[in-house]
N, C-alpha and C positions, 0 to 999 in steps of 0.2 A: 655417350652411355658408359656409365662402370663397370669395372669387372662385374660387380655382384650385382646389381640391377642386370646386365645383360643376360647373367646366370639364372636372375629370378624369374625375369619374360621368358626363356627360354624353355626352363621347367613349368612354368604356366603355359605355353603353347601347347608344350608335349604331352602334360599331362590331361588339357582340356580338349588333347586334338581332335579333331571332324573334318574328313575331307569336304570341299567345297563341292565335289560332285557326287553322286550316287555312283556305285560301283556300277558298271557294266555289265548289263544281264548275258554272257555269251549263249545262253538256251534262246535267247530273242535273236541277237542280235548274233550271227558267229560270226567269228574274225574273216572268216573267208569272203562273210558279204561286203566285211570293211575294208581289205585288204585291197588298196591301190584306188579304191574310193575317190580319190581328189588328184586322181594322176591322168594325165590326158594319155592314156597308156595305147600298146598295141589292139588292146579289143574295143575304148573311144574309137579310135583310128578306123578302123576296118567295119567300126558300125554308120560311119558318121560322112568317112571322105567318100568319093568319088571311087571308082573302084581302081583307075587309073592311075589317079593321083597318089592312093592307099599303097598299090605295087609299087610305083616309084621310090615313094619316102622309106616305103621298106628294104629297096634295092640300095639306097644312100647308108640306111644304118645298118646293114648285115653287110656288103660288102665295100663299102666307104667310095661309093660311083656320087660322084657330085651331084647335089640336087639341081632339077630342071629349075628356075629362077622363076619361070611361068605360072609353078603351081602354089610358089609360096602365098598369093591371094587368097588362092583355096584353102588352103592350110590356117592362114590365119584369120579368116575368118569362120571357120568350123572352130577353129580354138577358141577365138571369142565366146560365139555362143554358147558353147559347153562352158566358159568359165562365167558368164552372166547367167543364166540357167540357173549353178550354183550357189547365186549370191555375191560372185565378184564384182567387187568395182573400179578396181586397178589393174594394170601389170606393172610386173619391173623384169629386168634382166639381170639375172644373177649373175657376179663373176665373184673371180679369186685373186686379188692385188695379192702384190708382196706384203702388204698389213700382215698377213697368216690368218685374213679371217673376210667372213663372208661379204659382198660389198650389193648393192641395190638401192636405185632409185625410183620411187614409184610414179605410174602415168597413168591419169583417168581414162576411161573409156569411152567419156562423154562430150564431145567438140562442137561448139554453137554452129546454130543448123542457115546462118546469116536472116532468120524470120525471128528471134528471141527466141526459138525451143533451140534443142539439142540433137545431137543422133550419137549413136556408139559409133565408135571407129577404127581398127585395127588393121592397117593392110600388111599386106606382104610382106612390104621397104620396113615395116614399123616392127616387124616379127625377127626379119633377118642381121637388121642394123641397131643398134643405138648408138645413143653418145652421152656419153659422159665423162669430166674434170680429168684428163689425164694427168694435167699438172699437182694436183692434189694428192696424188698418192704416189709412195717412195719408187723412184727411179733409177735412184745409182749413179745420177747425174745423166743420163741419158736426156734427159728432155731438160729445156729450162720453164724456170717458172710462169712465164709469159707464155710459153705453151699447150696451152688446155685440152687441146683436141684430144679424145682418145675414142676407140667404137667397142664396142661393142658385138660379135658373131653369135649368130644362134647355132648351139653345137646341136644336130638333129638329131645326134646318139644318144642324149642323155636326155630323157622325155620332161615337158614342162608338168608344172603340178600347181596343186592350189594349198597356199598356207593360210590357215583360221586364226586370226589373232582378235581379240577382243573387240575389237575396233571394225573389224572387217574381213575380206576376204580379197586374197591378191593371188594375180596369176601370175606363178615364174616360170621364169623361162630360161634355164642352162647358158653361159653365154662365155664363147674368150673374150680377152679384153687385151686388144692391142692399140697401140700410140698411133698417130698419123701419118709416122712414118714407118709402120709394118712391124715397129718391135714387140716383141711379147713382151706385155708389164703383167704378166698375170701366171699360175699354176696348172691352168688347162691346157695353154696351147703349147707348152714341151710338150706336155702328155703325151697328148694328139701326133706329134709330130715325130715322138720316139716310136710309138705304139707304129706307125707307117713304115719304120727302119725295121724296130722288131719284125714283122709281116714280113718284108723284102726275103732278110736274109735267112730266116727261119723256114720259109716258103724253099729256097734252093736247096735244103738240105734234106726236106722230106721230099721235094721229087726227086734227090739221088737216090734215095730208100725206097722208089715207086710209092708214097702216098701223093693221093689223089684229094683236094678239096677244091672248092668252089668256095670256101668263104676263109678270110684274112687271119691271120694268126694273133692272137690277141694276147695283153697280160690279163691274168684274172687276180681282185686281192680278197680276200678275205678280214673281217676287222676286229680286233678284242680293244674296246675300247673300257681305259678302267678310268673312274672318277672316286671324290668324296664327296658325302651329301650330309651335311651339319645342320642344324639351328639357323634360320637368319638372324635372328637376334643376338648368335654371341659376332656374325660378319658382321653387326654394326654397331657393336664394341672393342671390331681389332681395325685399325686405320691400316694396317698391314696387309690383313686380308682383303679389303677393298680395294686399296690402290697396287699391291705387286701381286695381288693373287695368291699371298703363302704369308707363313707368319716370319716374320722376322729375328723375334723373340718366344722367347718358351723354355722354359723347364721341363724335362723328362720326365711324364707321369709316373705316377707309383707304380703301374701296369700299362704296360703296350700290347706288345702282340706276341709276347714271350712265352705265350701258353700254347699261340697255334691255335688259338679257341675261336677265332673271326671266321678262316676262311672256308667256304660251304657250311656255314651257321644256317640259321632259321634269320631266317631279315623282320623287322623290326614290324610291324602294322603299319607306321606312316609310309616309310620306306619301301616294303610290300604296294601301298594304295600310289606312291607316287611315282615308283618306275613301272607297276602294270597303266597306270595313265599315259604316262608316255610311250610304251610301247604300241599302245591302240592310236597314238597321236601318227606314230609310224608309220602301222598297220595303212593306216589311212595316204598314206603317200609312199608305198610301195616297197619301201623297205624290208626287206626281208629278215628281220630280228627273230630269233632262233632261242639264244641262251641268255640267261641272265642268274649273278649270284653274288654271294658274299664277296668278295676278296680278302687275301690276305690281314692288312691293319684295320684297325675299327674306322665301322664307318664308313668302310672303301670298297665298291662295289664293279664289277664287270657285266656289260650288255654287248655282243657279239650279232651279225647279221652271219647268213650264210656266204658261201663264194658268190661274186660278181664281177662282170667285166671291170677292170680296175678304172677307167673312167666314170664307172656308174658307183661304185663303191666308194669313189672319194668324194664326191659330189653328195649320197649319201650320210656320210659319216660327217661330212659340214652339216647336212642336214639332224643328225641323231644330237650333235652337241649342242645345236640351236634349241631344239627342241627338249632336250634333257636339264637345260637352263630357266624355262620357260616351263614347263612342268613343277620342278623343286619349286618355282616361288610358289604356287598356287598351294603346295600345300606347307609352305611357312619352311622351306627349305631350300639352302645354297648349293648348288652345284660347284664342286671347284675340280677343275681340269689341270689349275699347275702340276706340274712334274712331282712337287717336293713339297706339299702347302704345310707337312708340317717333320721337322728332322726327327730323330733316330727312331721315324717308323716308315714302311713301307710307301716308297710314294709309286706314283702311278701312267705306266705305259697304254703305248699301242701296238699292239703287234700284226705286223704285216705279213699273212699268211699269203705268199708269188706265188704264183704258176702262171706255164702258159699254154697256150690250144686253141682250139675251139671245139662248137659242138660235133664236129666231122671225125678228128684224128684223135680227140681228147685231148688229156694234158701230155706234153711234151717229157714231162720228168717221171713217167708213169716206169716201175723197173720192172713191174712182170712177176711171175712167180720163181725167174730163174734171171735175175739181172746179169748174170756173168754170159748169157747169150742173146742181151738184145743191145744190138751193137749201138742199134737207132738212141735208144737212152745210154747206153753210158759218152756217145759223143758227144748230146746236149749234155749230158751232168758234166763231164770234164769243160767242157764249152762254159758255164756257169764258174765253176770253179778256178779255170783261167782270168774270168773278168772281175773275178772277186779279189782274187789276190793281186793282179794289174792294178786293179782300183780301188783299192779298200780306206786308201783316205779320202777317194772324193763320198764314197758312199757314206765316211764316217761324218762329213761336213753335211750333208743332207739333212741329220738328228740331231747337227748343232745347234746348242737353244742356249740361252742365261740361264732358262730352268731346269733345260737339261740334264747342266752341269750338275746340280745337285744331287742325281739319280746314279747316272753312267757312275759304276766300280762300285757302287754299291750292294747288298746284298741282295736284291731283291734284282736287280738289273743286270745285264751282261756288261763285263769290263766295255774302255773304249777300245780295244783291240778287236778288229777284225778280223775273225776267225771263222772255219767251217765246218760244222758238226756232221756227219756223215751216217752216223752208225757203225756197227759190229759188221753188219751185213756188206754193206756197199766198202767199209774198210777192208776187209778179207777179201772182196772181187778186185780191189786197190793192190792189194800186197800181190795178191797172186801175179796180176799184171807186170807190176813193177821187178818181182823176182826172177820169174819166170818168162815173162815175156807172154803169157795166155793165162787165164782164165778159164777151170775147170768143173766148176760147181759153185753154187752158193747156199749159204748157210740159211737153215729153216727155221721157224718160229716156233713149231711143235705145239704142245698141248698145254694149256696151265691147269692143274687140276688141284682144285680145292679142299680137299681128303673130307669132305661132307657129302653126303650119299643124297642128301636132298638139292644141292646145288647144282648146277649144270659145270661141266667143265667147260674153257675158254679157246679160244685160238691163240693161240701165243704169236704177237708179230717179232720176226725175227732180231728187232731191237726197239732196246729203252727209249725213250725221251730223254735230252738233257736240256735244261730248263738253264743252265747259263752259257750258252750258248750263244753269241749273238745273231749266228744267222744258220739255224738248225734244218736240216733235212729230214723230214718226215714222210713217209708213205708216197705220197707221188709230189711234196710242194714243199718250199722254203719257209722257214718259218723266219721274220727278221724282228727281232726283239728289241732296239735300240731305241724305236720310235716314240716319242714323246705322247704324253698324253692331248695336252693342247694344239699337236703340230699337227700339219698336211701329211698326208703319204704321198701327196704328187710327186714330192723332190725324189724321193727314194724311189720311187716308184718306175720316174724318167729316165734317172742313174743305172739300175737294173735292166732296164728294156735297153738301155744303149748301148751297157756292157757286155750286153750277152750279144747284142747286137753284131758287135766287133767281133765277137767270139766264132759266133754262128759265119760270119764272111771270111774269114778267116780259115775255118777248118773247110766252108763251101769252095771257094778259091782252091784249096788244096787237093780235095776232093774232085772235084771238076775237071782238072789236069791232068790226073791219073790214069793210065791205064789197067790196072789192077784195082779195082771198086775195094773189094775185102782186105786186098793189103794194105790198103791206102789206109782206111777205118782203122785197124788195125797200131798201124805207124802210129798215126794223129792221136790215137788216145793214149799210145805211151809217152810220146813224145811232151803233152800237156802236162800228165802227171807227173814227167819226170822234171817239169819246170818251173810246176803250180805244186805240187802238194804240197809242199813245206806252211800252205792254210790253213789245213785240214788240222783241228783237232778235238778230239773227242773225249776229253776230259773235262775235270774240274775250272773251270773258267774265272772262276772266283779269288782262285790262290796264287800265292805272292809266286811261289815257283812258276805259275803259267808268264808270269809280267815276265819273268828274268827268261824262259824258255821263247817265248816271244820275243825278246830283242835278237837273243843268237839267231833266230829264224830270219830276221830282219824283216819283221812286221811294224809297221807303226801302231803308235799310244799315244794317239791325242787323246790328251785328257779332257782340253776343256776348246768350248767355243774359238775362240780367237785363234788357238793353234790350228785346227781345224780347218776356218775359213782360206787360209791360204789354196787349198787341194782343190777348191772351184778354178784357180787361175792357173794350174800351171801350165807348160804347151802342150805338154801330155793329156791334160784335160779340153785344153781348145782344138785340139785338133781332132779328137773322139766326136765332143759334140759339134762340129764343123763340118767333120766327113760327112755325118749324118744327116744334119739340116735340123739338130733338133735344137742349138744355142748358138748364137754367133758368139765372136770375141767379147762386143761388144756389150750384150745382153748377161755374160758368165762378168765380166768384169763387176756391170754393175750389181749383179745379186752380192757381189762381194761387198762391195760397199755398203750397201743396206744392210748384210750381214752385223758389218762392223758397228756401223751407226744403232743399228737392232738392241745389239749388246749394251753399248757402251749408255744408250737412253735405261735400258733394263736398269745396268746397275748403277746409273743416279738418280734414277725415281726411289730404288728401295732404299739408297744413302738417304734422300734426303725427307724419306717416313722417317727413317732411325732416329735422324735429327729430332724431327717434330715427337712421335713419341716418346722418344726417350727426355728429352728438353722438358716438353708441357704435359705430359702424364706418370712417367715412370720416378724420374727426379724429384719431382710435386709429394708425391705416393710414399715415396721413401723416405724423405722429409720431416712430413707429419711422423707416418711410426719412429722414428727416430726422436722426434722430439717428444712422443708419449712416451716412449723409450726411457730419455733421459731424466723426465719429467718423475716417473716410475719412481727412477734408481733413485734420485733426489728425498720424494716422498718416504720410499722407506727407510733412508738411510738419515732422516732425519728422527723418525718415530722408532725405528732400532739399530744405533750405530753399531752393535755388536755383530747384525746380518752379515751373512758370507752376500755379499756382491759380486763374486767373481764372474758367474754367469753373464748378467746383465751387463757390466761395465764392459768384458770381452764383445758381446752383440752389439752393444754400441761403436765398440775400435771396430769391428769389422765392416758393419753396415758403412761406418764413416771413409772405413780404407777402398770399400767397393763404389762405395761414389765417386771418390775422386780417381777412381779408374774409368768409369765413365766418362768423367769430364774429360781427362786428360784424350779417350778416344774419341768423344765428341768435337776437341777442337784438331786432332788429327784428321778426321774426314771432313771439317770445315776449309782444311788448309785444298786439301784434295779434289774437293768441290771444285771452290776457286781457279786452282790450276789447270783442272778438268776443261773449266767454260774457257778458258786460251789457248785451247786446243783445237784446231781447224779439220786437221787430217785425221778422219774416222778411223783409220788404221793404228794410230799413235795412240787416239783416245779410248780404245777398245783395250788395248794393250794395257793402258795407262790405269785402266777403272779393275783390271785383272791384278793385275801386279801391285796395286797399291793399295785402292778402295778397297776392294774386299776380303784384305788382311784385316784393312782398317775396322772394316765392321764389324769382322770378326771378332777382331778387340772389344767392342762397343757390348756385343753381345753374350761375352763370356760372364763379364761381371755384374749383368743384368739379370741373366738367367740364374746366376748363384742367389741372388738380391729374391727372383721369385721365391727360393724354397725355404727362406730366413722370414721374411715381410707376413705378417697376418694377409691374410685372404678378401678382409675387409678391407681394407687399407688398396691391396694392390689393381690397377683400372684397368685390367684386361682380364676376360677369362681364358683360363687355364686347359691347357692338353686334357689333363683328366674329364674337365667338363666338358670339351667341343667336340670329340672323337667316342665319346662312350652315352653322351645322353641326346639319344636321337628322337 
């Protein structure tokens, strides 16, 4: 499809738009009757099991006590029929391979009955276990290819649910996914297994405080997940955006986002009909979606659930992007979750909103009305702020992506420097410490009053926001901003719980020893700050002076994927996740390698689009105008030799000097290619596709994009910035 034909369908969609459904009556139908609708949730449960059986399953997901193995028949077969009832005719079990994306295989419910009928089937063995291709999905070399085995676990925590797809109706079912030989090849079972360490040592340090609970200390995340939602019809005139997910190529629109006029705008009617669609798609599987609005660049939008336990909120958030993918088609729109789908405008994160607690003690980071006296919070805050500056390159390798790369130090993103944003508040109870040696007071938030006599005046919280920040401290919770739009939280998520993990046995350990409780507390948090704060800062994140204050500090700046990946291996990191039981040697090596491999596939898929586009559409394109071009100059300059031609003859030198700038970087990253494929070791060729290829394409791309804004608009086979991002 052409540039202008793509433009033309796309303007004809838009302008003849009509959703495929009827709006949804909320006066009939309210959200509350839909809400969790297709979730075999805790009130199925407690209507449906045995009352026995109901207590048990409950005692397994509130306080993590092994399920009885006895009652999984009962379980699965009350599951069944609530999901046949519905309209199901399958299940599958969901997991999360290293792919970074959701993975399931579906099973009937219908098994010959040995007479030529049928019966449904679902036991227990068939709830608690699968299997499925180990071998088929990235390992890191852990496994070889002749070995297939992988299972399948039903995580009991994360309740199963029914997804409606056109076709039908299937039961999932939450699942880890480990090899034959016990390794995790999947993003649930760290989780799980950090989430157990976190518990352990966070547990010793609230009963040195006298708190008291009965259920496990958990992470909770919260999610701001941002996407862009465009035309499908201009996606299936850019071969870019379908095969790397971003455009390759593009000229700078006449207008971006330079006005500020995008973000909290009025959303567009289709856009309005196609994310309240989806959020009812939600509603209906449990999700607790909350907010939704403009973002920043056009076009670019944010949908947000509340806090939830962080095993439930990742599992979710695979669930919002499936769904927010699958919504856009239906009403004639692309969801795109790359990082960067298009340059010098806003691309688009996740942000991971930490804390931890439970419903007993609350959140852990909680500081009170008077933080410089609750000793219990400033030893988990110092306790975080230790493991962040200990770890800040393995945490920065968690958000290493190819697409990433194109966000991190950008404007809209926090640098790759791991840093910690604190506030005025909690910085002043910092100094005090630090100077003095105690902490006297702390600073209040006061009143904000608005000098209108019909307004109400505000509470003023004792500090701003800062918004570059990569991993900001708000009110009682972390805010970590680094997170990709397309990526997991799992990784990050595991990192965090182990770190603090370390942290919290650490100060427990010291504590514990002590004969003096208050002095000891006392000690421990000067002693942290006086080792860790050099993290903390609470400026401008954006500016070059932060990069150069950052290295005196001796913080790392990995900038890009490859550099990063290294921080998953070092012994520093094996032996964090080792102590804890949350990664073997083994398991870290291989995510490294996938890493690499990740990469290095990323960026010879989008070389070898450049190729093709640029080759069989862009060169073609340019071509022809050039030769109407010349054709022109000829014409007039036969019917008036006297004509000034300087204009036309110059677009002609130039058009001709920007092609053979192309060619000359198109057989540069042909050589690259080549070299690339004789490359065995995934760490070379990661490196390799860094340092070489994507100068190279950079080259490819500079004198193509100058070629957009010279080339007539008929002439040129892709649409254009101005048309993909602004005509929704």
């Amino acid at each position: 499809m052409s540039g202008s034909n793509a433009r033309s369908n796309a303007i004809r969609a838009i302008t003849s738009y009509k959703p495929d459904l009827a709006p949804l009556n909320y006066a009939d139908t309210k959200p509350t009757e839909i809400y969790g609708s297709n979730v075999f949730s805790d009130k199925v449960m407690k209507e449906r099991l045995p009352r026995i059986v109901y207590k048990s399953l409950r005692k397994t997901i509130e306080q993590g006590v092994q399920l009885d193995p006895s009652l999984a028949d009962i379980v699965a077969s009350t599951m069944k029929d609530w999901a046949i009832e519905k309209g199901a005719t399958h299940f599958t079990h969901v997991f999360y391979p290293l792919t970074g994306h959701s993975a399931e295989k579906h099973d009937g419910f219908l098994s010959p009955d040995g007479n030529g009928g049928v019966i449904t089937e679902f036991s227990g063995k068939m709830l608690s276990q699968g299997e499925a291709d180990g071998s088929s999905f990235p390992s890191g070399g852990l496994r070889s290819t002749f070995e297939a085995r992988g299972y399948t676990a039903w995580d009991v925590t994360s309740p199963a649910y029914l997804m409606e797809n056109s076709s039908g109706i299937v039961l999932c079912i939450p699942t880890a996914f480990l090899s034959w030989t016990g390794v995790a090849l999947d993003r649930k079972t760290p989780l799980l297994r950090s989430n157990q360490a976190l518990n352990k040592q966070a547990s010793r340090i609230l009963k040195l405080f006298g708190k008291k609970t009965s259920l496990p200390i958990i992470s909770y995340s919260g999610l701001e997940q941002e996407f862009f939602l465009i035309d499908r019809n201009f996606v299936f005139g850019r071969p870019d955006l379908l095969t790397a997910g971003r455009t390759l190529f593009g000229a700078k629109p006449a207008k971006g986002q330079e006005f500020e006029d995008q973000y909290y705008g009025v959303m567009p009617r289709r856009v309005m009909s196609c994310i309240t669609e989806a959020e009812r798609e939600l509603y209906k599987l449990g999700v607790p979606v909350r907010t939704h609005h403009n973002e920043v660049a056009p076009s670019q939008y944010e949908i947000a659930p509340v806090f939830e336990t962080a095993n439930l909120a990742i599992d979710h958030n695979q669930l919002m992007m499936t769904v927010l993918k699958k919504v856009a088609k239906r009403h004639g729109l692309h969801c795109l979750l790359h990082e960067k789908p298009f340059s010098g405008i806003n691309g688009s994160g996740k942000h991971l909103n930490y804390s931890i607690g439970n419903a007993e003690v609350g959140t852990l980071f909680e500081p009170g009305e008077t933080p410089h006296e609750n000793a219990m919070f400033l030893v988990f805050l110092v306790a975080a702020i230790r493991g962040l500056h200990k770890y800040g390159g393995l945490l920065r390798a968690t958000v290493a992506a190819a697409s990433n790369d194109h966000r991190l130090g950008a404007n809209e993103a926090p640098p790759a420097i791991i840093s910690i944003f604190v506030g005025e508040q909690i910085e002043d109870v910092i100094d005090q410490l630090c100077s003095t040696g105690s902490a006297t007071h702390s600073k209040m938030g006061g009143t904000l009053r608005t000098g209108v006599t019909t307004l109400p005046d505000f509470d003023k919280d004792a500090t701003d926001r800062n918004r570059t920040s990569p991993f900001a401290f708000t009110n009682n919770k972390f805010e970590f901003r680094m997170v990709g739009s397309s990526d997991s939280i799992s990784s990050a998520n595991v990192v965090l719980n182990t770190i603090v993990a370390e942290a919290f046995k650490e100060a427990a350990d010291i504590l514990e020893a002590s004969d003096d409780f208050p002095t000891a507390v006392h000690d421990l948090i000067k002693k942290l700050l006086a080792e860790h704060r050099r993290i903390i800062f609470n400026g401008n994140g954006y500016t070059e002076e932060w990069v150069k204050e950052a290295e005196r500090r001796g913080l790392p700046n990995l900038k890009c994927m490859v550099d990063s990946i290294p921080s998953l291996v070092t012994e520093k990191a094996v032996k964090l996740f080792g102590d804890f039981g949350v990664y073997t040697r083994s398991e870290l090596y291989a995510r490294a390698e996938i890493e690499y491999e990740t990469y290095a596939k990323s960026v010879l898929v989008e070389a070898r689009t450049m190729l093709d586009m640029a080759g069989k559409q862009i060169i073609p394109a340019v071509i022809r105008y050039s030769g109407d071009l010349a054709r022109s100059l000829n014409e007039v300059r036969t019917a008036c030799p006297e004509a000034d031609m300087s204009v036309q003859t110059e677009l002609v030198l130039e058009v001709s000097s920007l092609l053979a700038a192309m060619k000359n970087a198109m057989e540069e990253i042909r050589k690259d290619l080549e070299k690339a494929g004789t490359m065995s070791n995934m760490k070379e060729r990661a490196h390799f596709c860094y340092d070489e290829m994507v100068l190279a394409m950079n080259r490819l791309r500079e004198p193509a994009d100058r070629l957009e804004m010279i080339v007539d608009k008929e002439y040129w086979p892709f649409p254009g910035y101005g048309d993909m991002i602004f005509e929704v």
